[in-house]
Kinemage of the C-alpha trace (Angstrom):
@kinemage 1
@onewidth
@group {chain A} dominant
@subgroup {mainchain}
@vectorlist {calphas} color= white
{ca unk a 1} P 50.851 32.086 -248.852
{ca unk a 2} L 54.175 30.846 -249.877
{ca unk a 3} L 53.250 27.148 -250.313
{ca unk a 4} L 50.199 28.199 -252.210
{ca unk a 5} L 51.932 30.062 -254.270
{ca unk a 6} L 54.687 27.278 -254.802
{ca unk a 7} L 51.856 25.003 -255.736
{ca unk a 8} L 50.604 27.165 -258.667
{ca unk a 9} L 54.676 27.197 -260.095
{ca unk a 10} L 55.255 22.975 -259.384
{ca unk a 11} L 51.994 22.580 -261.302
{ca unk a 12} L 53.203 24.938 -263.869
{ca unk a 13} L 56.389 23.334 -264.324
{ca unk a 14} L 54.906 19.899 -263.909
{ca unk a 15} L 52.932 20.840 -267.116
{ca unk a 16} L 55.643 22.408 -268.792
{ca unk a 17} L 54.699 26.019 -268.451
{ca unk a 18} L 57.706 28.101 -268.641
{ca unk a 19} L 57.936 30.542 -265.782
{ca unk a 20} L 59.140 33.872 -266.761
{ca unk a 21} L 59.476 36.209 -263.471
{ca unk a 22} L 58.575 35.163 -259.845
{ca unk a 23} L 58.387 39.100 -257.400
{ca unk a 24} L 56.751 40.072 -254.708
{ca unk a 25} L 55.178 43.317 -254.258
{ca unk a 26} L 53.293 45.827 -251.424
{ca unk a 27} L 50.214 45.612 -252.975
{ca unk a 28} L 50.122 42.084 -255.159
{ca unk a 29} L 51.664 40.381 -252.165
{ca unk a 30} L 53.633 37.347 -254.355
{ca unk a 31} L 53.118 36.820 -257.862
{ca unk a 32} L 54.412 34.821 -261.037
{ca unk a 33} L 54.392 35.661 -264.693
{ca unk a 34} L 54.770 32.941 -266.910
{ca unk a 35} L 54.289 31.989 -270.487
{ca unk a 36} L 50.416 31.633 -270.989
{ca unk a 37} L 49.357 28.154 -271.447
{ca unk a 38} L 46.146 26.202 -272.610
{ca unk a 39} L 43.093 26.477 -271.050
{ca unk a 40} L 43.627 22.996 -269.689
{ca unk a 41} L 46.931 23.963 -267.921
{ca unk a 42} L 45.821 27.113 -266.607
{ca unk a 43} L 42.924 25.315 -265.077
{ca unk a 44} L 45.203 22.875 -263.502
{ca unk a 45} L 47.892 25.742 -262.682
{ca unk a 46} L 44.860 27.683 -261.178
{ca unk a 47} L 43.069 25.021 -258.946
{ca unk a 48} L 46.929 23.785 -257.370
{ca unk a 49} L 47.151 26.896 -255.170
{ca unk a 50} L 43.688 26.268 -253.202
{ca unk a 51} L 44.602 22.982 -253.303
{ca unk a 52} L 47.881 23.176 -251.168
{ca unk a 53} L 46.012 25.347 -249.023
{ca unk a 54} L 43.576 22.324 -248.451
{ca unk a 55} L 45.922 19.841 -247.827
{ca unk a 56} L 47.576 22.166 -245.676
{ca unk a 57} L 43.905 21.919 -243.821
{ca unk a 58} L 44.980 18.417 -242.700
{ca unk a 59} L 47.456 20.129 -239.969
{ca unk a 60} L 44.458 21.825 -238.303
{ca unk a 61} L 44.565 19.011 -235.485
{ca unk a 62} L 47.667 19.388 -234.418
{ca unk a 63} L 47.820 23.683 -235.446
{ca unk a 64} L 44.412 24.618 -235.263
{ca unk a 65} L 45.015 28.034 -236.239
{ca unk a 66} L 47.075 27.170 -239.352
{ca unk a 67} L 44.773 24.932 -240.471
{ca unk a 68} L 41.606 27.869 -240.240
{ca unk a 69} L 43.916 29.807 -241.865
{ca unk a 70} L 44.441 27.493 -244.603
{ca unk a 71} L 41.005 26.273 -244.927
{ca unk a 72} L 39.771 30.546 -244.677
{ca unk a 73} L 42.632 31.010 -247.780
{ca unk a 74} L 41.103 28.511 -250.185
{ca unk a 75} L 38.166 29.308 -249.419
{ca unk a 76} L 38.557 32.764 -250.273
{ca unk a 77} L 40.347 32.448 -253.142
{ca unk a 78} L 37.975 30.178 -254.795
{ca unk a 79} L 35.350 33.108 -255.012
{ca unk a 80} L 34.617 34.092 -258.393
{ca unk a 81} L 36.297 37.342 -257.836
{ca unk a 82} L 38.334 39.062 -260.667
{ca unk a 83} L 42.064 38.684 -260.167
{ca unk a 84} L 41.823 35.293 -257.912
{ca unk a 85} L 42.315 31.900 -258.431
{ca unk a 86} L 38.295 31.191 -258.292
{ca unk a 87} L 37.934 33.603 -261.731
{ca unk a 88} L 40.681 31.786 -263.435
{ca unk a 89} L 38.946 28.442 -262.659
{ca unk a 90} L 35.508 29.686 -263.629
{ca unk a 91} L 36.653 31.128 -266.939
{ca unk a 92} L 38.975 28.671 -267.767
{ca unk a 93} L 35.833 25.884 -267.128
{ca unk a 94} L 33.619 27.940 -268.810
{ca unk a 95} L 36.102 28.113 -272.120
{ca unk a 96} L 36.385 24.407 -272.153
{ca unk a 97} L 32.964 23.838 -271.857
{ca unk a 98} L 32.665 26.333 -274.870
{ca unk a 99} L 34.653 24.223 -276.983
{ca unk a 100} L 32.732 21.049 -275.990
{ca unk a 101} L 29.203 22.445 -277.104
């Protein structure tokens, strides 16, 4: 959960989205706040999480449980549920495709 969280704030800073507060609490687990960037960043910012998580996935052979883990992590938080990285991603895609149309 750490690394996935560390790849949301190098993407952030990588894209020059200033963070603000980094805290952990009981019931968020690990969290960020940071200054709110376009819809382009935050879609970038949102998808680098899940994507540590999969290239985590590439230790399953040698730590099979880690990389179930991993793989069970992105996978979950790619759901479209309110509040994960999967809802940022859908409404940040379906903003941008919006502003295409």
């Amino acid at each position: 959960m750490v690394l996935h969280e560390a790849g949301h704030l190098v993407a952030a800073l990588a894209l020059g989205v200033r963070i603000k507060k980094i805290g952990i609490q009981w019931h968020k687990g690990l969290f960020t706040i940071r200054e709110q960037g376009t819809v382009q960043q935050n879609l970038l910012i949102a998808m680098a999480g899940p994507f540590v998580n999969l290239l985590l996935v590439a230790f399953g052979p040698w730590y099979p449980v880690f990389g179930l883990a991993n793989f069970c992590y992105a996978l979950a938080n790619m759901l479209p549920i309110e509040g994960s990285d999967g809802f940022r991603i859908a409404t940040c895609w379906r903003r941008i495709r919006e502003f295409a149309n």
